[in-house]
Each structure stands twice: as C-alpha cells, then as structure tokens.
C-alpha positions as CSV (number, residue, x, y, z in Angstrom):
1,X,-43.1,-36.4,-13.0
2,X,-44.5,-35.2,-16.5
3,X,-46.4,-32.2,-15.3
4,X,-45.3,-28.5,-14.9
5,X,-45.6,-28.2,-11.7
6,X,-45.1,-29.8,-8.1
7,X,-45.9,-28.8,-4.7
8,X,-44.3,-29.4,-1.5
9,X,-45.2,-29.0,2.6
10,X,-42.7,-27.6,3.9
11,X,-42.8,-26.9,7.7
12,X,-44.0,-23.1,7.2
13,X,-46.1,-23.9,4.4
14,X,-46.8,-25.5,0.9
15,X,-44.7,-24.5,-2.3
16,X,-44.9,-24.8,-5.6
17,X,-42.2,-24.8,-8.0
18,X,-41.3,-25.1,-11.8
19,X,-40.6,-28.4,-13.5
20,X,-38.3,-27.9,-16.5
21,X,-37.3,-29.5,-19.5
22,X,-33.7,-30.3,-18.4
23,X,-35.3,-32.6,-15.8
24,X,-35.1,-30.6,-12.6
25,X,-37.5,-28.8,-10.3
26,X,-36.7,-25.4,-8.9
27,X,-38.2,-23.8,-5.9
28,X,-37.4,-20.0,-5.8
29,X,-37.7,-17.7,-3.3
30,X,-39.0,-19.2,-0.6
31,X,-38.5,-17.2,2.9
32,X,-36.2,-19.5,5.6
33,X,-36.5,-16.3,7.8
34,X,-39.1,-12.9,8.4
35,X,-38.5,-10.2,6.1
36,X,-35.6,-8.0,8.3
37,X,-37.6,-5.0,8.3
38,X,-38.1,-2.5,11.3
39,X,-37.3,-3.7,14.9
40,X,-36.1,-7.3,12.5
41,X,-33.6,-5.5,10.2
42,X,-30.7,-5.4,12.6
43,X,-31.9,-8.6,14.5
44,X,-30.9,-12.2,14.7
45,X,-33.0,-13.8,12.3
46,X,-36.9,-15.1,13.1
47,X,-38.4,-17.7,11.4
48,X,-41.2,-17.3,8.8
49,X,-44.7,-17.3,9.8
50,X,-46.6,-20.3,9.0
51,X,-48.9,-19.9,5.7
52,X,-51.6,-22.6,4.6
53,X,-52.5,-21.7,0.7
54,X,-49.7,-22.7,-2.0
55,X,-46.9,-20.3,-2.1
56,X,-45.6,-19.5,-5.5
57,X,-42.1,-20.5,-5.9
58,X,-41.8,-20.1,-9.2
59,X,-39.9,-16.6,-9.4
60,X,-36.7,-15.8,-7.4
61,X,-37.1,-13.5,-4.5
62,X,-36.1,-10.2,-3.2
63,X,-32.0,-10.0,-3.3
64,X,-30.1,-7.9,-0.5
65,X,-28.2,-6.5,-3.6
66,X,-30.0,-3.3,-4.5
67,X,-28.5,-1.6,-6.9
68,X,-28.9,-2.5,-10.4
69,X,-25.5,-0.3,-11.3
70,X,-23.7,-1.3,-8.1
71,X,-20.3,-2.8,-8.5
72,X,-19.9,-6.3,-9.9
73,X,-17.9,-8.7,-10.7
74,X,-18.3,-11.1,-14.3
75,X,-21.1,-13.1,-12.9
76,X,-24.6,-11.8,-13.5
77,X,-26.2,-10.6,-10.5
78,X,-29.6,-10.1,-10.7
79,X,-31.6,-7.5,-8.1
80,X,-35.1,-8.1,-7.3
81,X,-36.9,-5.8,-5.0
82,X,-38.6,-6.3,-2.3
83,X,-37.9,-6.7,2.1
84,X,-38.1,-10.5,2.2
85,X,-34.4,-11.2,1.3
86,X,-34.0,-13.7,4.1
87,X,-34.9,-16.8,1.1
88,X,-33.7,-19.8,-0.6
89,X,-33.8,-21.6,-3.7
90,X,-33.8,-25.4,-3.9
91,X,-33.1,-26.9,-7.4
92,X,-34.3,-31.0,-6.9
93,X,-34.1,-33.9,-10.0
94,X,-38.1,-34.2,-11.6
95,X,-37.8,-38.2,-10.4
96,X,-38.3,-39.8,-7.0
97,X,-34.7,-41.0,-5.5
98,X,-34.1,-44.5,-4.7
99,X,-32.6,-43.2,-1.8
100,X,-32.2,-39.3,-0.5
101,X,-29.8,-37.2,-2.5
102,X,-26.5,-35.3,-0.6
103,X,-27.0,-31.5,-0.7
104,X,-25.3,-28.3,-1.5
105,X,-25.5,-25.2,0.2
106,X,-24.2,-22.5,-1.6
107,X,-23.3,-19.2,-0.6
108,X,-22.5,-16.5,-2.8
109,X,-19.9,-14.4,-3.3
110,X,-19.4,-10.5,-3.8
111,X,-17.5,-9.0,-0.9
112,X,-19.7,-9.5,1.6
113,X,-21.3,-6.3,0.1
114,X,-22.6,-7.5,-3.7
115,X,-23.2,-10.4,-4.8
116,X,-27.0,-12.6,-5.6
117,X,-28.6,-16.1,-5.0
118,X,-30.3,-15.1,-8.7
119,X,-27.5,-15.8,-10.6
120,X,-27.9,-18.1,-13.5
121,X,-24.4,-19.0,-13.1
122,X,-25.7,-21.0,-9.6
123,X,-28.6,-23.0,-11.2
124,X,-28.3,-26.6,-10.2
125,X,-29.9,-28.7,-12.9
126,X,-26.3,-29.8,-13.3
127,X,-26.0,-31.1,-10.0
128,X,-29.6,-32.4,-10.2
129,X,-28.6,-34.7,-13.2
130,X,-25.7,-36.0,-11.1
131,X,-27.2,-36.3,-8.3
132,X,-26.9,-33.8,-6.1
133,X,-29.7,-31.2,-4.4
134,X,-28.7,-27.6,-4.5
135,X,-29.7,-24.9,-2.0
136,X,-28.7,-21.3,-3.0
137,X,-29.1,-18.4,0.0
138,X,-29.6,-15.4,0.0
139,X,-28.3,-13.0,3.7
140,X,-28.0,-10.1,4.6
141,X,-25.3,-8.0,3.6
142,X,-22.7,-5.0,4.3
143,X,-24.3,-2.9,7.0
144,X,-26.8,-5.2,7.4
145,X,-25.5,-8.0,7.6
146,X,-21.6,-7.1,9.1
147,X,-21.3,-3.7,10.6
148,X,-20.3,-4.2,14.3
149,X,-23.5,-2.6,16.3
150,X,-23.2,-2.0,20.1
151,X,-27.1,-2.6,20.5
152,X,-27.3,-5.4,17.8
153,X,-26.0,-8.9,17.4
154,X,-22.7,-9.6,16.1
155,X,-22.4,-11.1,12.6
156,X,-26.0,-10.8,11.6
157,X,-25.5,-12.0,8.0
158,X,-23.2,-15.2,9.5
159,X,-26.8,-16.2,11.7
160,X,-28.7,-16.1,8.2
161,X,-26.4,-18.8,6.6
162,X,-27.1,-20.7,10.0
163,X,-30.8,-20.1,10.2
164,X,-30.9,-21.4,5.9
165,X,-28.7,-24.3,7.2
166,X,-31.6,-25.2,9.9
167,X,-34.2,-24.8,7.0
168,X,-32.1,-27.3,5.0
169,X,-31.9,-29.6,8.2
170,X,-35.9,-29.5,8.9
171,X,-37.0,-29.3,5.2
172,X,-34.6,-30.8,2.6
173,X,-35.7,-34.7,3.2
174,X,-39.1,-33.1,1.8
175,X,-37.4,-32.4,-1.5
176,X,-36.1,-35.8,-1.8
177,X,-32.8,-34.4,0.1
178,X,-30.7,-36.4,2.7
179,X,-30.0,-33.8,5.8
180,X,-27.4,-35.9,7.2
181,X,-25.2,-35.1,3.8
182,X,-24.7,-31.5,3.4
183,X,-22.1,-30.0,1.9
184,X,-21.5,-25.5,2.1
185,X,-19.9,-24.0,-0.7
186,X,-19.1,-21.0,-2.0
187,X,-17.2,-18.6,-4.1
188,X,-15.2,-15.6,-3.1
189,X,-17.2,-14.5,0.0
190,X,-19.0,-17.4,-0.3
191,X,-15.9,-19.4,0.1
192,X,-14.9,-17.1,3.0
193,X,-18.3,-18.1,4.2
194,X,-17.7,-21.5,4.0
195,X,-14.5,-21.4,6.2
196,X,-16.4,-19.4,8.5
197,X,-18.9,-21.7,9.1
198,X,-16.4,-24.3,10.0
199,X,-15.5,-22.6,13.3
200,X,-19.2,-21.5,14.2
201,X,-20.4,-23.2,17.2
202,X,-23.7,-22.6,16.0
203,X,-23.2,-24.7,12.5
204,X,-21.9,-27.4,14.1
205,X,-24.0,-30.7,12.8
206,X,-25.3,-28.5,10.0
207,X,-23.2,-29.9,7.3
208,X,-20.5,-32.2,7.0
209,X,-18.3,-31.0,4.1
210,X,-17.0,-28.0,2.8
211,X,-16.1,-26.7,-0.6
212,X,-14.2,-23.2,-0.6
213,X,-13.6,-21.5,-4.0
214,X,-11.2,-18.5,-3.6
215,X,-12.3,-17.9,-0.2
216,X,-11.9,-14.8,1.3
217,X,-11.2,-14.0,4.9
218,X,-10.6,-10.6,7.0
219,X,-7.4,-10.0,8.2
220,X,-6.4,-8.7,10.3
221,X,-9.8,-9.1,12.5
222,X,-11.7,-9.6,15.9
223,X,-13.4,-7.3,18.0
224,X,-11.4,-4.4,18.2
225,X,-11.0,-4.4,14.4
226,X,-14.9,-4.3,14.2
227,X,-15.1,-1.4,16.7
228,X,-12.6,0.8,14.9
229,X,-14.5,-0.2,11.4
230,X,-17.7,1.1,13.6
231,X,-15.8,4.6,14.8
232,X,-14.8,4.9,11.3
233,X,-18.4,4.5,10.0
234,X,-19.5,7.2,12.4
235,X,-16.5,9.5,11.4
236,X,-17.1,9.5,8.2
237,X,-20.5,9.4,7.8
238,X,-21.6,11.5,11.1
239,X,-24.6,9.0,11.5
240,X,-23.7,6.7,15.2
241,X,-23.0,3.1,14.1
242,X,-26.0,1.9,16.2
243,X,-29.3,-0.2,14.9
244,X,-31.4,2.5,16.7
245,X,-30.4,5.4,14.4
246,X,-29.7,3.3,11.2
247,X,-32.7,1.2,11.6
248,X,-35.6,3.8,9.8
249,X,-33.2,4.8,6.8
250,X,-34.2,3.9,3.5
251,X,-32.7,1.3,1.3
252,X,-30.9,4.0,-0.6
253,X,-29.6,6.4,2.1
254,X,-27.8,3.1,3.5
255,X,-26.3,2.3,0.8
256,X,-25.3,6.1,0.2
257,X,-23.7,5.7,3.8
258,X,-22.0,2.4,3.1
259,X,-20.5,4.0,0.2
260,X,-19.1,6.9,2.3
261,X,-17.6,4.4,4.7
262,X,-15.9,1.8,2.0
263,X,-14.3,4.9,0.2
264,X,-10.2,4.6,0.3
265,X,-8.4,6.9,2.7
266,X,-5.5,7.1,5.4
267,X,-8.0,6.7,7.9
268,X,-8.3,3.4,7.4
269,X,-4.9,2.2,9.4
270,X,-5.7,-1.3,10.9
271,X,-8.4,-2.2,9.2
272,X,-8.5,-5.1,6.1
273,X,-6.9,-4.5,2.9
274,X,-10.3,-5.1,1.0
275,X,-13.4,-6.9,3.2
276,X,-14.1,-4.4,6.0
277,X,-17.2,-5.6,6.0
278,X,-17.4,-9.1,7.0
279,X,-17.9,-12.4,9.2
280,X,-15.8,-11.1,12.1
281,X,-14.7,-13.0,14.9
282,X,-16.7,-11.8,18.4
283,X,-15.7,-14.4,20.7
284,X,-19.4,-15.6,20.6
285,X,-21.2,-16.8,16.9
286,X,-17.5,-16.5,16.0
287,X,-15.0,-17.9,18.5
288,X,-11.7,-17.0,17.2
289,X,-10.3,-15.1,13.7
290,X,-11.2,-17.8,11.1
291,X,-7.5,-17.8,9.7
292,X,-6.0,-18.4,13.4
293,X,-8.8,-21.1,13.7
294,X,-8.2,-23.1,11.0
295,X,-4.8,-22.8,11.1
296,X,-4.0,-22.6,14.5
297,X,-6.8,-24.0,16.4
298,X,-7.7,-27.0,14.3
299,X,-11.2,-25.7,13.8
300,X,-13.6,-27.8,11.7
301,X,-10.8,-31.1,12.0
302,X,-13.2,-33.8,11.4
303,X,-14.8,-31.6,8.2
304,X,-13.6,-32.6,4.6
305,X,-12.7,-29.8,2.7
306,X,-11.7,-28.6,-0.7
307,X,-10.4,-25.7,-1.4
308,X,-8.5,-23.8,-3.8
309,X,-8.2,-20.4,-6.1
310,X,-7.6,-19.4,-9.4
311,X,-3.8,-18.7,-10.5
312,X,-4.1,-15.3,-11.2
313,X,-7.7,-13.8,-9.0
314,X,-7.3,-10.4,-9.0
315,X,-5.0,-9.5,-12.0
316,X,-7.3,-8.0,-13.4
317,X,-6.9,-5.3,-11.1
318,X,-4.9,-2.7,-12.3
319,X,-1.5,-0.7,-11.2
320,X,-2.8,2.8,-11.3
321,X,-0.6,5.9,-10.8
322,X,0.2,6.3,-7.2
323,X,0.4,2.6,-6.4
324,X,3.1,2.4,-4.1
325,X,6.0,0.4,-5.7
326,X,6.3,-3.6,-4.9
327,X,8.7,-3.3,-2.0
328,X,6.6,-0.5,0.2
329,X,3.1,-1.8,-0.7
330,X,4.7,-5.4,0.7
331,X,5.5,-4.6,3.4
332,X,2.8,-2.3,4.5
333,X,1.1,-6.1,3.6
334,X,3.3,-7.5,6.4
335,X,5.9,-8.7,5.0
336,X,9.3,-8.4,6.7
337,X,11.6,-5.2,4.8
338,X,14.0,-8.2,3.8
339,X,11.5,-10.7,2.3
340,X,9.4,-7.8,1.2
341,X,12.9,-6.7,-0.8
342,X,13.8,-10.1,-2.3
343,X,9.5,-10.8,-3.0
344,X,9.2,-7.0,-4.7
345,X,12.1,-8.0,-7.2
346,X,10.2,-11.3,-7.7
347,X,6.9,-9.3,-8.6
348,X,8.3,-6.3,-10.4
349,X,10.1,-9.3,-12.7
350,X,7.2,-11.4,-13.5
351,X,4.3,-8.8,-13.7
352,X,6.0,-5.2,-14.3
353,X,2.7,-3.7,-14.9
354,X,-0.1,-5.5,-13.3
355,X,2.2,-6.5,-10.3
356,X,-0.5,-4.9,-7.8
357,X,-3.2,-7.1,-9.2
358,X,-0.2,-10.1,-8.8
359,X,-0.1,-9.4,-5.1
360,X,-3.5,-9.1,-4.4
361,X,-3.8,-12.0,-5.8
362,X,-1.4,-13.8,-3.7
363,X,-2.1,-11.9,-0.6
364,X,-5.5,-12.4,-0.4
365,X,-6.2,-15.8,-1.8
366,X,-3.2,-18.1,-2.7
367,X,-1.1,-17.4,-0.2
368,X,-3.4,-17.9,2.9
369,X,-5.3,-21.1,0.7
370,X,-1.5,-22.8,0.8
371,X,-1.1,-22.1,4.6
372,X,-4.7,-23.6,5.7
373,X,-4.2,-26.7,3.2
374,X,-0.8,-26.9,4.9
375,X,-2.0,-26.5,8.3
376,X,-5.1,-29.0,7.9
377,X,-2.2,-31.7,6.3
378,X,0.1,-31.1,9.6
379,X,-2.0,-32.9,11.6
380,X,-3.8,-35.5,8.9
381,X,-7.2,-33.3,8.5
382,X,-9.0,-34.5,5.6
383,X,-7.9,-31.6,2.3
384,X,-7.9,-31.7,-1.2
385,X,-6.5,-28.7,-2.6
386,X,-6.6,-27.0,-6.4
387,X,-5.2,-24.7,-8.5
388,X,-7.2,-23.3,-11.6
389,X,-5.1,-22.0,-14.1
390,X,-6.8,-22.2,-17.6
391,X,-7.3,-18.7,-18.8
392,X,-9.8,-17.2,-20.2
393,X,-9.4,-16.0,-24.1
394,X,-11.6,-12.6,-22.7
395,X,-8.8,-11.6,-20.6
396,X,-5.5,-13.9,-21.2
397,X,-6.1,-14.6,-17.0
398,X,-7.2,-17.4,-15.2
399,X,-9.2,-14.6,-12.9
400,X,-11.4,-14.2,-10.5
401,X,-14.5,-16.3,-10.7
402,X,-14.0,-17.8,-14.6
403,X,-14.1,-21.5,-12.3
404,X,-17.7,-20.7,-11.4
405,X,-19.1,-21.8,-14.4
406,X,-17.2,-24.8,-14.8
407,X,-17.8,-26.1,-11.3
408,X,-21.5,-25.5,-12.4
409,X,-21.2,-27.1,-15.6
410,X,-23.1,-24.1,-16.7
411,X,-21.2,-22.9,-19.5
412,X,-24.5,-22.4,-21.7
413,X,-25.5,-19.5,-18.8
414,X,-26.0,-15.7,-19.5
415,X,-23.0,-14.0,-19.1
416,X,-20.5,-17.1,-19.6
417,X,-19.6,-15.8,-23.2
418,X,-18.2,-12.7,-22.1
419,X,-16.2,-13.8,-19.8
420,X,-14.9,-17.1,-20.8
421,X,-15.2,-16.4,-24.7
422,X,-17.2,-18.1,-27.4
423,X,-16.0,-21.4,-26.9
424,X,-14.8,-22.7,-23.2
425,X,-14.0,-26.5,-23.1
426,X,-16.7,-28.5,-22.0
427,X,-14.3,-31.2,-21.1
428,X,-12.3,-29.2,-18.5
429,X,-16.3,-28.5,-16.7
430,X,-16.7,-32.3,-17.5
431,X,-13.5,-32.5,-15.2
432,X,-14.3,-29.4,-12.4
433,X,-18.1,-30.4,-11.9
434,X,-17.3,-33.7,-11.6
435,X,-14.6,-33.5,-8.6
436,X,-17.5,-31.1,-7.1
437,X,-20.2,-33.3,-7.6
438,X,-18.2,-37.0,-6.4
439,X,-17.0,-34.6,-3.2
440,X,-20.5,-33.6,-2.3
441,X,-22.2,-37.6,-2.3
442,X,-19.0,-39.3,-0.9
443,X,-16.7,-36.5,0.9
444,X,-13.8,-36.9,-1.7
445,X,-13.0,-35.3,-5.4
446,X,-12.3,-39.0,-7.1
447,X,-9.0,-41.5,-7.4
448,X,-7.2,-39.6,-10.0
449,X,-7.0,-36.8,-7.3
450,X,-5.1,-37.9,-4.1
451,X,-5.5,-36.1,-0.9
452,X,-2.9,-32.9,0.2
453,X,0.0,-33.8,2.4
454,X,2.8,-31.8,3.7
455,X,5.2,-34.6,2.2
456,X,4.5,-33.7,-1.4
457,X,1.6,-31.1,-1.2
458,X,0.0,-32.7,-4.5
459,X,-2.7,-31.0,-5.6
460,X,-5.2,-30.8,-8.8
461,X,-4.3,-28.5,-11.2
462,X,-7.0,-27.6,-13.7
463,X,-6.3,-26.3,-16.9
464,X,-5.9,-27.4,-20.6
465,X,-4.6,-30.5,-19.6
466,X,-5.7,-31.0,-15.8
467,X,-3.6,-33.3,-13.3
468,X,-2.4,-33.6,-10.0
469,X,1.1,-31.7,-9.2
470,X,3.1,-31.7,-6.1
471,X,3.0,-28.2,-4.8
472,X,1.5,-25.9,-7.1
473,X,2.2,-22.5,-4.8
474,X,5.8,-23.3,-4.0
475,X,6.8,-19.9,-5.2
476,X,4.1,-18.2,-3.2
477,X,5.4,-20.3,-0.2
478,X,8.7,-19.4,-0.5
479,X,7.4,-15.9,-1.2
480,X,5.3,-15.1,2.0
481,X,6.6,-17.6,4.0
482,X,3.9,-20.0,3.9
C-alpha cells in the first residue's frame, strides 16, 4: 500500500495504524482487555468494550512499568501512562500475503516486575520483511499481576497473556495473520512465560511453538510458596495481602509497598532466590510447578520448542562484601555439601571475583535450560537448544539480554550501542534472526541446526563463528547434576 495509513475492523472496533518506510505497518496500543482499574484491577481479565469510530493506533499505549527510574536491565523500557495497560501491538508487512503469515507472540521480560511492550528493541519490521507477523503484550505485573490474593484469582498477569492469545486467535487473520501458526516467545520473564504457557490448560490451542530466550522460572513454587510470599507481604508492609485493601491505592503507594516486600532479608527462608513474584503454580490456571511439568510431567510434548541462554547471564552481577563464599551460598542453592565442595572449587577457579554472578548464572538459567532440553529429548519431544556466547565489547560478557537484539535483527535500535558497542556483527543477527524467523513459519531453526538428543546433546552455539556442538553445558551438567 503506498499510503500512510491503513485501517482495520477488528472484532471491538476499527484501527488505524502507521505505514512506514521499511515496509511494515504497526498497530500500537490497542486494548485486548478493559483497563484493570477499580473492582477490574485484581480481576481476571474482561474484554474491551466494543467502539465504532477509528481508534488511533498509532502511539504505544499505557505500560504496567511505572516508574521512569525503576530498575532496568540494558534494553530500553519505555513507561507511558495511563490505566489501559491490558494492549497489544501488531507489527504486519505493507503488502497483501499470498497466503496468511505465521505469528509471534512476544512476551517481555523484566522479572515479572519491570519490563515494556514499547521497547524498540521488539519492533518487528524485521520479522515483517521475512515473513513473519509480530504481536508484542503488554500484562499486568508484580502485585498486580502475581501476588497470591485470597479473594482474587490466581496468576492474574498469566490470564492476560491468555486473554492476548485469544485476541490473536479472533483478530490476527484480519492483519493478514494465520491463527493456526502462532508461535510465544519471550526473553527472560518472557521466556519463563513462554514455558508457562506450555502447561496452561487454558492456552492450550493458542499457539503451536515456543521460543524461550533465558527463561526464567520460580523455584521452588506452588501454593504454599505463594501463601508465605503473601504473609511476608503483610509482615512487612502491615497492609493484608487482599484485593479489598490493596485495590484503592495509588499507582505509587503500590509500588512503594512492592518495594518494601522485594527488599533482601532472612525472612525470606523458602521463598525464590530472585522471582518472588511470578507465574506460580495453583493447581488451577497452573496445574503443576512449570519446572516439574516440563520435566517431569511431559507438559506441552507435542509443542516445538527452542530454547536456550546466554553463556555468561548474570555475570554482570557482582560479588559484593558479605557474599557468602562458593561452597555455603551452593549449597544453601541446593546443592549437596559434597558436590557443593567439589562445584565451589570449580567456581572460585574460573571466576574468583564475579563467581556469584557465575552461579546465578548457572543456577537460574543454564543449568535448568540443559535439564528441560534433556528431559524433552528423553522421550523424543521436538527441541532445539542454543548457547549464545559472543560477548559484548561493552562488558567482555556474553550477558543477559545482548541476544535480544540479534534475534530481532535490530541492531540499528536505541540503546543497542551501549550495550553491544559501536559495531556488533550483522552477520551473527543474519544468523540468530534467521533460525527465529525459519522456526516460527515451519516449527524448526533450519538444516545446518539438527535437533537435541540425549545421544550427543548437539546444540547451536552462536558466536563469532556460530555452529552446532555436541553438549555445550557439559560442565554445568556435571556441575549440578543435570
């Protein structure tokens, strides 16, 4: 289409979104659920209410992220104001398909506390020239979205992915979009999302591939984890972990509260390391913990997936002064005290002053990633597993997040400078967004990169010089007994 514009019925109501110069059409902002706002904020979510003039989409919406000084990570993370956070973005090629394009969900990251669907490290013109249709969502988080309420549902911000997910369903084929081919992604607690969702009753039939970039996931967790995380809440704060007498506060108090209850302390015994707020599992929206489901249970079997992390995630992360030393602070991680003994010399050899960050890193994201690839190979599920280990001139790391742009081919986007330097190889996003992209339209990453087995655990290393390897995390296997 050569003019600026285009407009689009959806089921609520018509849009109108930007056509740009690269050749794609974004539609920003636009509401898959009623602004959660009195008696809606802790509520399941509600559909929007039907409108009949054009709706300008030309503008992202309101984020749940509030705070423009809040903490972040190194991807931009724009707040806009405003209660209807419950919206979309839909980035769709300027040209009529022959045939409707495969879709991509994606979820972002942060914690499950941070984190924005405005980040110009998510646009999809990318995708759009190969392709692809990409959805970005915006849910509910922290409180909001995860904090275990007795007069509330359970996993509030896991029912806004599922309510975007029926949006896409009812309303992508309108954007040229093929709702029998979605694919959920995401990054960090996106990722952990995206695993999530692949034990959901609810999301069943939603989407029918998965891409899960450093997921995270809560551990330990179920129900009695979320009901001390709620006790603690009330403990600390003095305000009863209930929607009726959280429900009127402002934005700000909230989040003043939030803060209270996230602070470090040795009252937090038995709760997660880092995500205590989080999809959770309640024996209802979520079954079963997502770590025993998809490595126990066989959760989401007939779902492709890809998944992988960065070599060294959290790194960056540093060993303050009062760290315990490798060998307590494994095995208050679980570890056994011999394997913790013989993994802390390991650590304190390889990383003797960022061997916190090292262990993070491994605790949270490689070492689980190796045991659900492993676990999905046991019995034949469809995985393709990665490793990416180029680093970053910023920081000397391959960290937490540098991928992002490369899976986006978006290495021209705010912010990409800082954190990937002045000059990151357009070849290796050649590579990264092009196993994304062939994985979304036909559920696998491309010949040169074969599928994971327990035989030979191959899996795609990306770096300078990207290839497949057999068993990348051997030494975090034989490290936490993967």
């Amino acid at each position: 289409m050569s003019s600026e514009s285009r407009v689009v019925s959806t089921v609520h109501g018509p849009v109108r979104g930007d056509c740009r110069p690269d050749g794609s059409v974004c539609f920003l902002g636009i509401p898959y659920a009623r602004a959660p706002i009195g008696d809606l904020r802790f509520a399941a979510p509600v559909p929007p209410e039907a409108w009949t003039t054009v709706r300008d989409a030309t503008a992202y919406g309101p984020t749940a992220k509030r705070r423009i000084g809040a903490a972040s990570t190194t991807i931009p993370e724009p707040t806009v104001p405003g209660d209807g956070i419950l919206n979309l973005n839909v980035f769709t090629p300027d040209t009529a398909p022959d045939r409707p394009l495969p879709v991509l969900v994606w979820i972002h990251g942060g914690g499950f506390v941070e984190g924005s669907p405005a980040s110009p490290w998510y646009d999809g013109a990318a995708f759009n020239r190969d392709g692809v249709i990409v959805v970005s969502v915006g849910y509910r988080l922290g409180v909001e979205g995860f904090l275990h309420l007795d007069d509330a549902p359970a996993n509030r911000g896991v029912l806004d992915w599922i309510a975007a997910l029926e949006w896409v369903r009812d309303n992508i084929a309108l954007f040229g979009g093929d709702p029998a081919k979605v694919s959920v992604a995401g990054q960090s607690a996106g990722g952990g999302a995206a695993l999530a969702l692949l034990t959901a009753p609810a999301a069943r039939g939603l989407f029918r591939a998965v891409i899960s970039a450093s997921g995270a996931l809560m551990r330990p967790d179920g129900p009695d984890v979320a009901r001390t995380a709620a006790r603690l809440f009330t403990a600390r704060t003095g305000v009863p972990a209930t929607a009726a007498a959280l429900r009127d506060l402002d934005a700000g108090t909230l989040l003043d509260l939030q803060e209270r209850f996230l602070a470090p302390g040795p009252d937090r015994e038995g709760l997660p390391l880092l995500l205590t707020l989080g999809p959770f599992a309640d024996g209802e929206v979520i079954p079963r913990p997502v770590f025993t489901a998809l490595t126990e249970d066989d959760a989401g079997a007939d779902i492709p997936l890809l998944l992988g992390c960065t070599t060294q995630e959290f790194n960056t992360v540093p060993t303050l002064p009062g760290t315990p030393p490798p060998g307590p602070l494994l095995r208050n991680l679980g570890l056994s005290p011999e394997r913790a003994e013989s993994a802390a010399r390991v650590y304190a050899e390889s990383a003797t002053e960022g061997y916190f960050g090292q262990i993070l890193t491994d605790c949270l994201f490689r070492a689980p990633t190796a045991e659900v690839a492993d676990a999905r190979a046991r019995r034949g599920r469809p995985t393709w597993l990665y490793e990416f280990d180029w680093k970053s001139p910023a920081t000397g790391l391959a960290s937490h997040c540098v991928d992002v742009p490369f899976a986006f081919d978006a290495l021209g986007a705010e912010g990409v400078e800082a954190a990937l330097g002045d000059a990151p190889p357009q070849d290796l996003a050649d590579t990264v967004h092009r196993a994304w992209a062939n994985f979304v339209r036909s559920l696998a990453p491309g010949e040169e990169w074969p599928d994971y087995a327990n035989d030979e655990r191959t899996a795609m290393v990306w770096s300078g010089a990207s290839r497949p390897m057999s068993d990348p995390l051997a030494s975090v296997r034989a490290l936490w007994s993967v």
